[in-house]
LUMZAVEX-993563 format. One record per residue (C-alpha): y, x, z; residue number from 1. Coordinates in steps of 0.2 Angstrom, whole numbers, plus 5000, padded with zeros to 4 digits. Layout:
N
<rec c2="Y" c1="X" c3="Z" pos="NUM"/>
...
END
This chain:
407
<rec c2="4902" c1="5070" c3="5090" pos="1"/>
<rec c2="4919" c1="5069" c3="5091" pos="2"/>
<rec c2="4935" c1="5070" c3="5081" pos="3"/>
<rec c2="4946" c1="5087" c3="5085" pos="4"/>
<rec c2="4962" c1="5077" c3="5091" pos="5"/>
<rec c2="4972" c1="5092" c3="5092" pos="6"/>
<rec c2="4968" c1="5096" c3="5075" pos="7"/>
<rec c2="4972" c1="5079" c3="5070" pos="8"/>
<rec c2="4988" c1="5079" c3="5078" pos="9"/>
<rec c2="4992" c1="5093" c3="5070" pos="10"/>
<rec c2="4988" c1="5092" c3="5055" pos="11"/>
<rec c2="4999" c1="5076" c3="5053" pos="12"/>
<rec c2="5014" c1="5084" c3="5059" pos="13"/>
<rec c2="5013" c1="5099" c3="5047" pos="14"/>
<rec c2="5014" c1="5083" c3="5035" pos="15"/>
<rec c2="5028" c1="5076" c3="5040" pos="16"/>
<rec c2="5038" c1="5091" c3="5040" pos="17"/>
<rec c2="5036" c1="5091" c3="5022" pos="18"/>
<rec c2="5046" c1="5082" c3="5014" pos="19"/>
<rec c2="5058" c1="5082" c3="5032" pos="20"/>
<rec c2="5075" c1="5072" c3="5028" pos="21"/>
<rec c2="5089" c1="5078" c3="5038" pos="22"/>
<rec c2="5091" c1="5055" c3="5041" pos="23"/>
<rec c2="5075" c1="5057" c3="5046" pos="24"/>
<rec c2="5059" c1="5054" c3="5040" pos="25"/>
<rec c2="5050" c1="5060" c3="5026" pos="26"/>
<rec c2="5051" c1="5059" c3="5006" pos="27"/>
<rec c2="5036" c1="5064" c3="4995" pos="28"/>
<rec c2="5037" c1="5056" c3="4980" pos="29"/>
<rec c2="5024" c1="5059" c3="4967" pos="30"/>
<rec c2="5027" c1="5075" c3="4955" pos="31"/>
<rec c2="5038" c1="5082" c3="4967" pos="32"/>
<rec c2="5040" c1="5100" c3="4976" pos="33"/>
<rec c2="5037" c1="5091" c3="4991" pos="34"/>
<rec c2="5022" c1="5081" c3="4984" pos="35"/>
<rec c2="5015" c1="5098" c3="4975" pos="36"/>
<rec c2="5017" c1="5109" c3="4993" pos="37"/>
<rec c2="5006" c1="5094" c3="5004" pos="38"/>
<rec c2="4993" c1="5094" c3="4991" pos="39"/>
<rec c2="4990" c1="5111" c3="4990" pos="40"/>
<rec c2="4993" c1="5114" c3="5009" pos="41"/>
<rec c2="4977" c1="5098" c3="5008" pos="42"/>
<rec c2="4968" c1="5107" c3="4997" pos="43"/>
<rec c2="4968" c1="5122" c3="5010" pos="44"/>
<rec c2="4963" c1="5111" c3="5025" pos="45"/>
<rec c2="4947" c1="5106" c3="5012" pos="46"/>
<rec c2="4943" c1="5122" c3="5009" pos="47"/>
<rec c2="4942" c1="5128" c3="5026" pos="48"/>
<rec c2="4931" c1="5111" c3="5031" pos="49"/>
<rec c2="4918" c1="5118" c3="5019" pos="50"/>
<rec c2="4922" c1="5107" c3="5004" pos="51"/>
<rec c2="4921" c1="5108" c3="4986" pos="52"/>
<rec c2="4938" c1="5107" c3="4979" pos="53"/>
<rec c2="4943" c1="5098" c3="4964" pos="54"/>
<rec c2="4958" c1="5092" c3="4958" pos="55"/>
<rec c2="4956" c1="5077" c3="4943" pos="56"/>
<rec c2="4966" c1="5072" c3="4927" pos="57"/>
<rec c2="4982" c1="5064" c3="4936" pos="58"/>
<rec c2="4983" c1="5074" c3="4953" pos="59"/>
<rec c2="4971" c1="5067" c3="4964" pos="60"/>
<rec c2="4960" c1="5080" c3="4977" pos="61"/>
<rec c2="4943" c1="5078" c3="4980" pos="62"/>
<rec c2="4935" c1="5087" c3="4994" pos="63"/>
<rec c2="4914" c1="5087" c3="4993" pos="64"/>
<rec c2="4900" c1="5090" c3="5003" pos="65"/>
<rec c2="4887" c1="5101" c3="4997" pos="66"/>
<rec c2="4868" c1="5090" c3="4997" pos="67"/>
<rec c2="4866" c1="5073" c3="4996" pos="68"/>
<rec c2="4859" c1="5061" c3="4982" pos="69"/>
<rec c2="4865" c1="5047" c3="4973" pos="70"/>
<rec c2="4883" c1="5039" c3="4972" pos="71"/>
<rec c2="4895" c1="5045" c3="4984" pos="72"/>
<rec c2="4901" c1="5038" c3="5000" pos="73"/>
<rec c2="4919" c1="5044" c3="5001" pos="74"/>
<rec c2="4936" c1="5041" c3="5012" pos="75"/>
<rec c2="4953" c1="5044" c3="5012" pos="76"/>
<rec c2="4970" c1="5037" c3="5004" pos="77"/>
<rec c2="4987" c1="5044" c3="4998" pos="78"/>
<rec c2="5000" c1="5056" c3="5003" pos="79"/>
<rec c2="5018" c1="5053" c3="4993" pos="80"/>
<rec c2="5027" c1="5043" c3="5006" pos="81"/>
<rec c2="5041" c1="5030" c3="5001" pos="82"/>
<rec c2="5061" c1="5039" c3="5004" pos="83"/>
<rec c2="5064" c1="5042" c3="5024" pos="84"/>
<rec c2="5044" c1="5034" c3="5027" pos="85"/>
<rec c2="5039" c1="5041" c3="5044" pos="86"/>
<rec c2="5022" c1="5052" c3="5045" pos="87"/>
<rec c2="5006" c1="5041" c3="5045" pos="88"/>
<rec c2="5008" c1="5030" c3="5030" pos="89"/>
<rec c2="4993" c1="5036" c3="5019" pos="90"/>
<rec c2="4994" c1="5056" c3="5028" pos="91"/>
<rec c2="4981" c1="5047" c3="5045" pos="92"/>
<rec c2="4967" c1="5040" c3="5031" pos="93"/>
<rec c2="4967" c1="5060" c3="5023" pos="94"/>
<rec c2="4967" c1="5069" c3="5037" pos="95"/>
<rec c2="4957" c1="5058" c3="5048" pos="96"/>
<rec c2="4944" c1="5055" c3="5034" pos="97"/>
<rec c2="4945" c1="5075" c3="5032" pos="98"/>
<rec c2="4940" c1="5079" c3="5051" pos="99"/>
<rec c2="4928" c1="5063" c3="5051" pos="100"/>
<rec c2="4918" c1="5073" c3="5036" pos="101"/>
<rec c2="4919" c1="5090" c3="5045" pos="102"/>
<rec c2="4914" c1="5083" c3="5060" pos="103"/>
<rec c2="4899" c1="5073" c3="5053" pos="104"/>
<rec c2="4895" c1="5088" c3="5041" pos="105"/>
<rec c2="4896" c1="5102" c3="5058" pos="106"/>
<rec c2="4886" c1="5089" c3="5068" pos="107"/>
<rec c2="4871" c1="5082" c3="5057" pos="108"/>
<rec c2="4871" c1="5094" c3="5041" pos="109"/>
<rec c2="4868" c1="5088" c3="5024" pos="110"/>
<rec c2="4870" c1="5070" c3="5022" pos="111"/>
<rec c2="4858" c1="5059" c3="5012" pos="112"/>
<rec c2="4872" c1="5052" c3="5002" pos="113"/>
<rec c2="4885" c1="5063" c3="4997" pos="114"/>
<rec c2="4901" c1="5062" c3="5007" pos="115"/>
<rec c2="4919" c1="5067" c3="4999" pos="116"/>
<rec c2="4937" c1="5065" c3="5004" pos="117"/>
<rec c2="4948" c1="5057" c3="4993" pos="118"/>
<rec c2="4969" c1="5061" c3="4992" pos="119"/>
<rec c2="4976" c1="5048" c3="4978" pos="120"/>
<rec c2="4992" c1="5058" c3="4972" pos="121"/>
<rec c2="5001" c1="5040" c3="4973" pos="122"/>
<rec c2="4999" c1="5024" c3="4980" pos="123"/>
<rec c2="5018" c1="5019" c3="4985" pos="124"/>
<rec c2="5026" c1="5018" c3="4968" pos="125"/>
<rec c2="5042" c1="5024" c3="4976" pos="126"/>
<rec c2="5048" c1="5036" c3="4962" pos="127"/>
<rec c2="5039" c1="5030" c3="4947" pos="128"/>
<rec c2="5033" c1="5012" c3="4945" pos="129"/>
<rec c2="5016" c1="5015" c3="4946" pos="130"/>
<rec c2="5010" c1="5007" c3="4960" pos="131"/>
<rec c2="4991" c1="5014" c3="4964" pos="132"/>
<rec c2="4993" c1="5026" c3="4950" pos="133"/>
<rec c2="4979" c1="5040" c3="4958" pos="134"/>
<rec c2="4966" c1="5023" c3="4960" pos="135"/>
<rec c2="4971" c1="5016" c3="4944" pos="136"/>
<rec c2="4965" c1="5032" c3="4935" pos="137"/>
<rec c2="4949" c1="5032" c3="4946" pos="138"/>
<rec c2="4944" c1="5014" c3="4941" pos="139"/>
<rec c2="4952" c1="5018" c3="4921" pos="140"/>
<rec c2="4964" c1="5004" c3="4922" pos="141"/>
<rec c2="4980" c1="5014" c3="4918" pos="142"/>
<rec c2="4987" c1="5007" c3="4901" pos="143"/>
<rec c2="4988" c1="5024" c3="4890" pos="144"/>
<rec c2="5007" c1="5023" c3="4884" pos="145"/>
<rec c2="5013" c1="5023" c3="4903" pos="146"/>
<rec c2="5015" c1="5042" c3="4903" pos="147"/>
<rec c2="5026" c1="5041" c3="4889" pos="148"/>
<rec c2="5036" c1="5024" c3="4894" pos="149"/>
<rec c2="5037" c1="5025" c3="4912" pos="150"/>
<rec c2="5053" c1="5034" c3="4919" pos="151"/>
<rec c2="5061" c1="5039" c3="4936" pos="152"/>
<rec c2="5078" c1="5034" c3="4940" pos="153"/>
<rec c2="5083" c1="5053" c3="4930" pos="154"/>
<rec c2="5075" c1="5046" c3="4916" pos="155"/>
<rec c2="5061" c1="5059" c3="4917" pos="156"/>
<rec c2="5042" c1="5053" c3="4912" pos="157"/>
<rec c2="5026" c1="5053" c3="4920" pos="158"/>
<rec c2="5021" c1="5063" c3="4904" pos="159"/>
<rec c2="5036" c1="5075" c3="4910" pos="160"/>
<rec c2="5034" c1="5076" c3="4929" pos="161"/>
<rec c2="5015" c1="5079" c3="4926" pos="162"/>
<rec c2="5016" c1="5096" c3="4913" pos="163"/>
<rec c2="5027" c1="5101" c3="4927" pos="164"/>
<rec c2="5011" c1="5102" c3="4935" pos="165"/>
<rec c2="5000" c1="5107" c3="4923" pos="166"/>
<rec c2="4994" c1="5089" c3="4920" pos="167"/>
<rec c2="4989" c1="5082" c3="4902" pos="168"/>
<rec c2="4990" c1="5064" c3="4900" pos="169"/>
<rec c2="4981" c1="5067" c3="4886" pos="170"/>
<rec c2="4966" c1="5069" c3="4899" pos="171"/>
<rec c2="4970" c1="5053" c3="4910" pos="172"/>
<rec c2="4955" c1="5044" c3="4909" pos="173"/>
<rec c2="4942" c1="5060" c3="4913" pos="174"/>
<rec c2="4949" c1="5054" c3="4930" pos="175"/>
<rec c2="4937" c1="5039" c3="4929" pos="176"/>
<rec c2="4922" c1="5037" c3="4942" pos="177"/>
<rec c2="4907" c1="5027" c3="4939" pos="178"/>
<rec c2="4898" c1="5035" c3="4954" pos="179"/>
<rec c2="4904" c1="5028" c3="4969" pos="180"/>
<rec c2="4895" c1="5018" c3="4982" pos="181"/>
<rec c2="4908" c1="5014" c3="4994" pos="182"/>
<rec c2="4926" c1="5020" c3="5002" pos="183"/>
<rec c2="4933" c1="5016" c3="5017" pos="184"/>
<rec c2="4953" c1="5020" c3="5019" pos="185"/>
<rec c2="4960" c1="5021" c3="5038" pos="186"/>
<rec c2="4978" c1="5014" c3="5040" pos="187"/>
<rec c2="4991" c1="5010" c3="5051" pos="188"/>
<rec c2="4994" c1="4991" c3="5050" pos="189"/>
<rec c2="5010" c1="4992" c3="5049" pos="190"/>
<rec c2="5013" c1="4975" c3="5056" pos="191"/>
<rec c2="5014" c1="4969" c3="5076" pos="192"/>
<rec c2="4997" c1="4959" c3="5074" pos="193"/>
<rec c2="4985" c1="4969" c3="5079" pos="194"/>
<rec c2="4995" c1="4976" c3="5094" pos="195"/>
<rec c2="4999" c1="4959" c3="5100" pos="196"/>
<rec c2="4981" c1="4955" c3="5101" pos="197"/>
<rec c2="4977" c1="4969" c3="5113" pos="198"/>
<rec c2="4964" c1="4975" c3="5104" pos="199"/>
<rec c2="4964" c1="4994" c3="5096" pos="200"/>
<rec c2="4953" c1="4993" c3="5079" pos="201"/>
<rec c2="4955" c1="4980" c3="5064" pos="202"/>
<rec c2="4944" c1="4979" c3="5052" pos="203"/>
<rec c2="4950" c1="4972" c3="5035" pos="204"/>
<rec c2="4942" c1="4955" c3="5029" pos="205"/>
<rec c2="4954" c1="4953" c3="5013" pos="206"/>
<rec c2="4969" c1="4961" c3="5006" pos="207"/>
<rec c2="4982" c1="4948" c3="5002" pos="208"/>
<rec c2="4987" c1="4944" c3="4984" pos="209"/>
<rec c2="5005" c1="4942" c3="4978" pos="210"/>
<rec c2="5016" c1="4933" c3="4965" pos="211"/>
<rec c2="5036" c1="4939" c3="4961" pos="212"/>
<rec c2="5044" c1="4923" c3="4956" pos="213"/>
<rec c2="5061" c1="4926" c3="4948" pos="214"/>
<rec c2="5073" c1="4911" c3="4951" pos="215"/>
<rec c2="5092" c1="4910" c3="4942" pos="216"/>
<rec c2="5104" c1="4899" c3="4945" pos="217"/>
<rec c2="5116" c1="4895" c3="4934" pos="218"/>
<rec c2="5134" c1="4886" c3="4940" pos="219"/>
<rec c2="5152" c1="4889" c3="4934" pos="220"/>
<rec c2="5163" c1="4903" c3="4938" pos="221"/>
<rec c2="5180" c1="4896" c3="4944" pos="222"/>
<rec c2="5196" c1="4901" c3="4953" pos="223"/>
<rec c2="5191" c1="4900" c3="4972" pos="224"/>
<rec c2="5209" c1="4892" c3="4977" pos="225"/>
<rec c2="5213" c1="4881" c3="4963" pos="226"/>
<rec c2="5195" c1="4872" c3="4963" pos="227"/>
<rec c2="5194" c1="4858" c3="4975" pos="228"/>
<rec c2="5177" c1="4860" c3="4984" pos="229"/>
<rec c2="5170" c1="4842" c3="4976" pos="230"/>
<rec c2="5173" c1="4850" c3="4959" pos="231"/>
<rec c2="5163" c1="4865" c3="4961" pos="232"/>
<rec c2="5148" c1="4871" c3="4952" pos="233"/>
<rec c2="5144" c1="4886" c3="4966" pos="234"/>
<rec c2="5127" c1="4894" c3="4961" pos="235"/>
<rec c2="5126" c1="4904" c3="4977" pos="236"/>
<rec c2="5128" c1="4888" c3="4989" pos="237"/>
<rec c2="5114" c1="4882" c3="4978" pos="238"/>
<rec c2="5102" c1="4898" c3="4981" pos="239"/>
<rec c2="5107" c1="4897" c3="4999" pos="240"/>
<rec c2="5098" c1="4882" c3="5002" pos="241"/>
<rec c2="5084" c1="4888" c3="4990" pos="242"/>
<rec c2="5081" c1="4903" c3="5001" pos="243"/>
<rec c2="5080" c1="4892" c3="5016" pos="244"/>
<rec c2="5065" c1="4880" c3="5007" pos="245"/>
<rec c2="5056" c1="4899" c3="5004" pos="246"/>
<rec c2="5056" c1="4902" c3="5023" pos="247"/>
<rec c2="5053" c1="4883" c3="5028" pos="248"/>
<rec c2="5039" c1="4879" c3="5016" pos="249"/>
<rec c2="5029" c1="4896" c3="5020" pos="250"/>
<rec c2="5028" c1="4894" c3="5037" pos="251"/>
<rec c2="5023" c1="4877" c3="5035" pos="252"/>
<rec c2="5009" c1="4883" c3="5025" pos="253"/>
<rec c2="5005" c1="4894" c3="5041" pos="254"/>
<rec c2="4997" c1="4911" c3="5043" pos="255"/>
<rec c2="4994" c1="4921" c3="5032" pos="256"/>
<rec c2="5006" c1="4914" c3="5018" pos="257"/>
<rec c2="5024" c1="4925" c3="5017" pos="258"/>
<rec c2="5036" c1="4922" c3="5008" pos="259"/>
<rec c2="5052" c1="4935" c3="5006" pos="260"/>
<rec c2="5067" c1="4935" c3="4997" pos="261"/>
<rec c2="5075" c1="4953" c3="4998" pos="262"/>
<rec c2="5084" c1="4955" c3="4982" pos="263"/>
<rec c2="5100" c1="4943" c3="4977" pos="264"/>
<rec c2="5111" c1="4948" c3="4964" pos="265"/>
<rec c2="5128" c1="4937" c3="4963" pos="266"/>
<rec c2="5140" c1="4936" c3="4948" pos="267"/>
<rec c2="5153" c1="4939" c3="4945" pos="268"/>
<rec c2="5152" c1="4944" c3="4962" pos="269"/>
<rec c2="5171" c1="4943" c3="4967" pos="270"/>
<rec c2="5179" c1="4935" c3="4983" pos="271"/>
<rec c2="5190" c1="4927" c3="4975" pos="272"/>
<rec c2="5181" c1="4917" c3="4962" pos="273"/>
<rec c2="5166" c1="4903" c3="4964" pos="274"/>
<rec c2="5149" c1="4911" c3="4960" pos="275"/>
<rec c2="5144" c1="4906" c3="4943" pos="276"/>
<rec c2="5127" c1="4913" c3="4942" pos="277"/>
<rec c2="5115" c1="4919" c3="4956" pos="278"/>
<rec c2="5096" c1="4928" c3="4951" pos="279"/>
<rec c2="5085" c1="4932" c3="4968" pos="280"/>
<rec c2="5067" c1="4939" c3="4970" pos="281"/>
<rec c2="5053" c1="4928" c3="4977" pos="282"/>
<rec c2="5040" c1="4938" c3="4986" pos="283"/>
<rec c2="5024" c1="4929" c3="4990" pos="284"/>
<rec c2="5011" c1="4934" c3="4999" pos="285"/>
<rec c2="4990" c1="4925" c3="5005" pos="286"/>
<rec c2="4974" c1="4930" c3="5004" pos="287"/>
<rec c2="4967" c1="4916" c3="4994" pos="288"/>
<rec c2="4970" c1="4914" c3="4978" pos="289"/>
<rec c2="4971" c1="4895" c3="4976" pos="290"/>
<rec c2="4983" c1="4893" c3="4992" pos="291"/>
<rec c2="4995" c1="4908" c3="4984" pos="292"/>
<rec c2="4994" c1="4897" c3="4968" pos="293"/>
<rec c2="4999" c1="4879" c3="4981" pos="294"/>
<rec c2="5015" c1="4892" c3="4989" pos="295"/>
<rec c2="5021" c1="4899" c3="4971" pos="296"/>
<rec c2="5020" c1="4877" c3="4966" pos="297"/>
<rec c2="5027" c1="4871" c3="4981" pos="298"/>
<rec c2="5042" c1="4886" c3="4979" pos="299"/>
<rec c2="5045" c1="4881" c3="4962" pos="300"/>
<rec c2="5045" c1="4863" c3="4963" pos="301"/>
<rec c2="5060" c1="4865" c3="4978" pos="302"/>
<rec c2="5069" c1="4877" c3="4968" pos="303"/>
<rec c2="5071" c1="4864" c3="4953" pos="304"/>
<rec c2="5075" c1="4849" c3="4964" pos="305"/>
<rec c2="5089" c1="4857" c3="4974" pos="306"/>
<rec c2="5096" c1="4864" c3="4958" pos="307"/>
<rec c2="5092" c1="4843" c3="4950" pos="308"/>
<rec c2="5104" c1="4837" c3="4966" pos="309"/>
<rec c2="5119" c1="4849" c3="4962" pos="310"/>
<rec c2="5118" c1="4847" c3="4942" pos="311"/>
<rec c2="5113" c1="4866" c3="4942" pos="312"/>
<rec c2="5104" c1="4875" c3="4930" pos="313"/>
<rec c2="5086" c1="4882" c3="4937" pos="314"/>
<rec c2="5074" c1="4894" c3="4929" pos="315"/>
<rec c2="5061" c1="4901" c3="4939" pos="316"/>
<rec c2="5048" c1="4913" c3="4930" pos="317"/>
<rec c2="5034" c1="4921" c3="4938" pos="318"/>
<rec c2="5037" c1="4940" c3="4933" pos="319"/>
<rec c2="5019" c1="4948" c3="4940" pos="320"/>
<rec c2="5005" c1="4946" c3="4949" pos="321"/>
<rec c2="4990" c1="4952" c3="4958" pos="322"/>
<rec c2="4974" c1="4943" c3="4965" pos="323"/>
<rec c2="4967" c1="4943" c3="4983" pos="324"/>
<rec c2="4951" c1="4957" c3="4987" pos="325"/>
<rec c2="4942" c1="4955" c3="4998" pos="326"/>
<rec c2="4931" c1="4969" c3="5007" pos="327"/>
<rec c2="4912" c1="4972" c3="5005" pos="328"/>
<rec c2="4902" c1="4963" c3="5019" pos="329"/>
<rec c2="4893" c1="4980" c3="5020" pos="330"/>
<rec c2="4905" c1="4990" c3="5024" pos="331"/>
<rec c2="4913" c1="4977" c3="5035" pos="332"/>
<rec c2="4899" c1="4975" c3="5047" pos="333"/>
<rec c2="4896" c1="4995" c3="5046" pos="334"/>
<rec c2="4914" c1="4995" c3="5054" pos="335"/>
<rec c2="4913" c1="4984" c3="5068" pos="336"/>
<rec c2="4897" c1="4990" c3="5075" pos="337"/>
<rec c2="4905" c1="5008" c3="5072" pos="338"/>
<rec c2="4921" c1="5004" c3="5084" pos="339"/>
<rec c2="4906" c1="4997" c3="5096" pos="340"/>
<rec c2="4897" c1="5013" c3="5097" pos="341"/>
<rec c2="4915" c1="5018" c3="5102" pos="342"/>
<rec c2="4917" c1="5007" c3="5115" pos="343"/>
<rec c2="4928" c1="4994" c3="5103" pos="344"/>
<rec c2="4929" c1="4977" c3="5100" pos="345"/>
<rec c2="4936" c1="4977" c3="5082" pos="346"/>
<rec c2="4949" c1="4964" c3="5077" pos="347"/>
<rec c2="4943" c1="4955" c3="5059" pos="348"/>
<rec c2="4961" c1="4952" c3="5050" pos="349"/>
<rec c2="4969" c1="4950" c3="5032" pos="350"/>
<rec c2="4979" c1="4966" c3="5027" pos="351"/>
<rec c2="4998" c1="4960" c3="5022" pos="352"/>
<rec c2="5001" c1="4976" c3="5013" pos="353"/>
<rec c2="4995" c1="4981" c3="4998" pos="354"/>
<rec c2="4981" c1="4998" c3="4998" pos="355"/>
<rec c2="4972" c1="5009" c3="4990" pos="356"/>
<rec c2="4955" c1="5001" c3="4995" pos="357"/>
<rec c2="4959" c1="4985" c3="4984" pos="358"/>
<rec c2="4961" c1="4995" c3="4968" pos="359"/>
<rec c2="4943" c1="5004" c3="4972" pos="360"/>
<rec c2="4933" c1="4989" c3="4978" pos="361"/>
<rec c2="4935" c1="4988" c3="4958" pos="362"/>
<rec c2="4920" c1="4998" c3="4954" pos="363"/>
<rec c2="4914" c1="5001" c3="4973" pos="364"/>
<rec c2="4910" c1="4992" c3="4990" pos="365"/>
<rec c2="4926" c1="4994" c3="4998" pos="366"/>
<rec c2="4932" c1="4994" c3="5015" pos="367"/>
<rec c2="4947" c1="4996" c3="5028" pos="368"/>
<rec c2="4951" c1="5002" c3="5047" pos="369"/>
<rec c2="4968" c1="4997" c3="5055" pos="370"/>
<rec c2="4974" c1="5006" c3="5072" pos="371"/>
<rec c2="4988" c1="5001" c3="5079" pos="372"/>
<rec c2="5009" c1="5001" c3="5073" pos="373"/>
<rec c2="5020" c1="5004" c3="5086" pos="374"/>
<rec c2="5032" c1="4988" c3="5087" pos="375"/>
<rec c2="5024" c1="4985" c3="5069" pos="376"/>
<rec c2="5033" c1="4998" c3="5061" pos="377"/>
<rec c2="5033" c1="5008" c3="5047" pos="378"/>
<rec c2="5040" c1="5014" c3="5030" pos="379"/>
<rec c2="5056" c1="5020" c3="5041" pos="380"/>
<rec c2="5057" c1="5037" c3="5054" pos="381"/>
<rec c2="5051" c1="5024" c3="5070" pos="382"/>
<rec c2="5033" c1="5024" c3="5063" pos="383"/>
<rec c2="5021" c1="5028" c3="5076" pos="384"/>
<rec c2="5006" c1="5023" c3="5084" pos="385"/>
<rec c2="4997" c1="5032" c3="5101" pos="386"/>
<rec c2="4986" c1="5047" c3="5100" pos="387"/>
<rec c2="4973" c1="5038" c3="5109" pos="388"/>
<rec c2="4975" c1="5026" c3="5095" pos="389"/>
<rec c2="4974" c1="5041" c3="5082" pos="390"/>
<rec c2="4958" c1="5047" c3="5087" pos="391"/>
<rec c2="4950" c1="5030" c3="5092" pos="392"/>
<rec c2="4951" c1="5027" c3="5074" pos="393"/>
<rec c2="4946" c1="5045" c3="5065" pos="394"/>
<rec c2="4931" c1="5043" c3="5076" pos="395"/>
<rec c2="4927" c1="5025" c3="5069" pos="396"/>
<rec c2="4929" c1="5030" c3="5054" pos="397"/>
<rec c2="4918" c1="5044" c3="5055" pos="398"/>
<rec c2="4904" c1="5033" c3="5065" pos="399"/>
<rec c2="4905" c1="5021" c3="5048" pos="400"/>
<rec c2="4903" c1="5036" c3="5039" pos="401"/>
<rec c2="4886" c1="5042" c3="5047" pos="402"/>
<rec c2="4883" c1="5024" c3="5044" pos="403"/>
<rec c2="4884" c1="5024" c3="5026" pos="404"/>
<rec c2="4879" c1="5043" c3="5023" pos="405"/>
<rec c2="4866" c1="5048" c3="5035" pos="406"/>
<rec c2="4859" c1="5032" c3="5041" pos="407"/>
END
């Protein structure tokens, strides 16, 4: 049995033309033309693999096979993209998992379990602020005022964008599934790790947890040529050396803590006067729990002793968070012997990115496939990784499938 690579290939360009932006790359945010055209061109590609077509409460597709008994055993992931994202984020886990199940289906009939292919309507969170929103209905976690309360950067609502498309929010949580065994998403890494280790297959051990620290700096605004420099009270001097301690003290912790600051806001914000006040964003990132806790400490306890040397006001606030998950055992070991019946010697590794497949292992025994990014890229036009790759991994995936399904 093996995956149709043409087809795959394909299939993911007819993608990435939707949604094309003339700077390159692609947009499909969720609710949108763009969004509405690849689902339905999805739904087409489901419906000549054979499969029952369904679309739920918030958007997502489901594609079934007919047979099968029990909970289902299901794969896939999500197809808006984030603005100019290049064409594998999310579209490589639908329409490999899509040709892995035709494949399985045309080679070994009916499976004991069913089998479905999953398109979550959104995972990227990159028009709404509804990160996971498709899982988050599958595992009825979504609070029900959002629809209402959360708004694009137009000021349209989810509640809005989804009429649009004949969606009631009213009937959000019929989305909820209690009838899943186990789902396995395949990803780009979209990192440099697992091509600097030579290997071709990475099989997910834990998806990293993460804390958004919120630190403000309050100084004194004054005139930049009538203050001498020991008289100053310069709030952005002070974050400067803040953000130094936020790349020094994670890469003391080691891999796989990470620590980002990618957002500064400086006021009043004018050449000619001293920064008064300075608020920045602390991304942290590791995949256990108590270590992420020692990193946000360790962060925090810096920020107020550089602030304590300069007579500076420091507030740090932890504005969000979200805990480690870590994959099922199952699922894990049905991956690395699957890339050994391909010939593969699978890579274990933590996943620095948040998926689909963390939300799921909420209610089932969840799993994930990396393949390769090219240079680590991704989220920008240069995303890319070989064909070979490509179809190394759709055939994994359907090999972990058969596992799970059939065997």
């Amino acid at each position: 049995m093996e995956i149709n690579e043409d087809l795959l290939v394909s299939y993911l360009d007819d993608l990435a033309a939707i949604g094309a932006q003339r700077e390159g790359g692609c947009w499909r945010p969720l609710y949108g033309v763009e969004w509405a055209e690849a689902r339905k061109r999805v739904s087409g590609w489901m419906t000549d693999a054979g499969l029952e077509v369904r679309s739920d409460a918030v958007g997502n597709l489901w594609g079934r096979t007919s047979g099968g008994t029990g909970k289902c055993v299901v794969t896939g992931s999500h197809i808006d993209t984030v603005r100019n994202g290049g064409r594998l984020d999310g579209a490589l886990g639908v329409v490999a998992g899509l040709l892995a199940v035709r494949a399985l289906v045309q080679a070994h009939g009916t499976p004991q379990r069913p089998l479905e292919v999953l398109m979550t309507c959104e995972e990227e969170g990159s028009r709404f602020a509804t990160n996971f929103w498709g899982a988050r209905a599958i595992v009825g976690t979504i609070d029900p005022a959002e629809p209402q309360t959360v708004t694009d950067s137009e000021g349209v609502t989810l509640a809005q964008a989804m009429a649009e498309h004949g969606l009631n929010p009213a009937n959000i949580a019929s989305a909820q599934r209690d009838d899943l065994a186990a789902f396995i998403e395949l990803h780009i890494e979209q990192g440099r790790v697992l091509e600097s280790s030579g290997k071709h297959i990475g099989v997910v051990t834990t998806i990293v947890g993460g804390k958004y620290l919120k630190v403000t700096v309050k100084g004194r605004p004054d005139h930049a040529g009538t203050t001498p420099m020991g008289m100053r009270e310069d709030a952005l001097v002070v974050a400067a050396q803040m953000v130094q301690d936020v790349e020094t003290i994670a890469s003391e912790m080691g891999a796989p803590a990470v620590a980002t600051v990618g957002q500064l806001t400086i006021e009043p914000f004018q050449a000619n006067v001293v920064p008064g006040r300075v608020s920045f964003m602390i991304d942290l990132r590791h995949a256990d729990a108590g270590l992420l806790d020692q990193l946000a400490q360790r962060l925090t306890k810096a920020a107020h002793r550089i602030g304590g040397t300069r007579n500076i006001s420091v507030q740090v606030e932890e504005t969000h968070s979200r805990p480690p998950v870590g994959m099922a055992g199952d699922v894990i070991t049905s991956l690395v012997d699957a890339a050994k019946d391909r010939g593969s010697e699978a890579s274990l590794m933590v996943s620095g990115a948040g998926h689909d497949a963390q939300i799921l292992a909420k209610v089932c025994s969840a799993g994930m496939l990396f393949v390769p990014s090219i240079g680590g890229r991704s989220h920008c036009p240069e995303e890319n990784t070989d064909t070979d790759d490509l179809a190394l991994g759709a055939n994994v995936l359907a090999s972990a499938l058969w596992r799970l399904a059939y065997g």
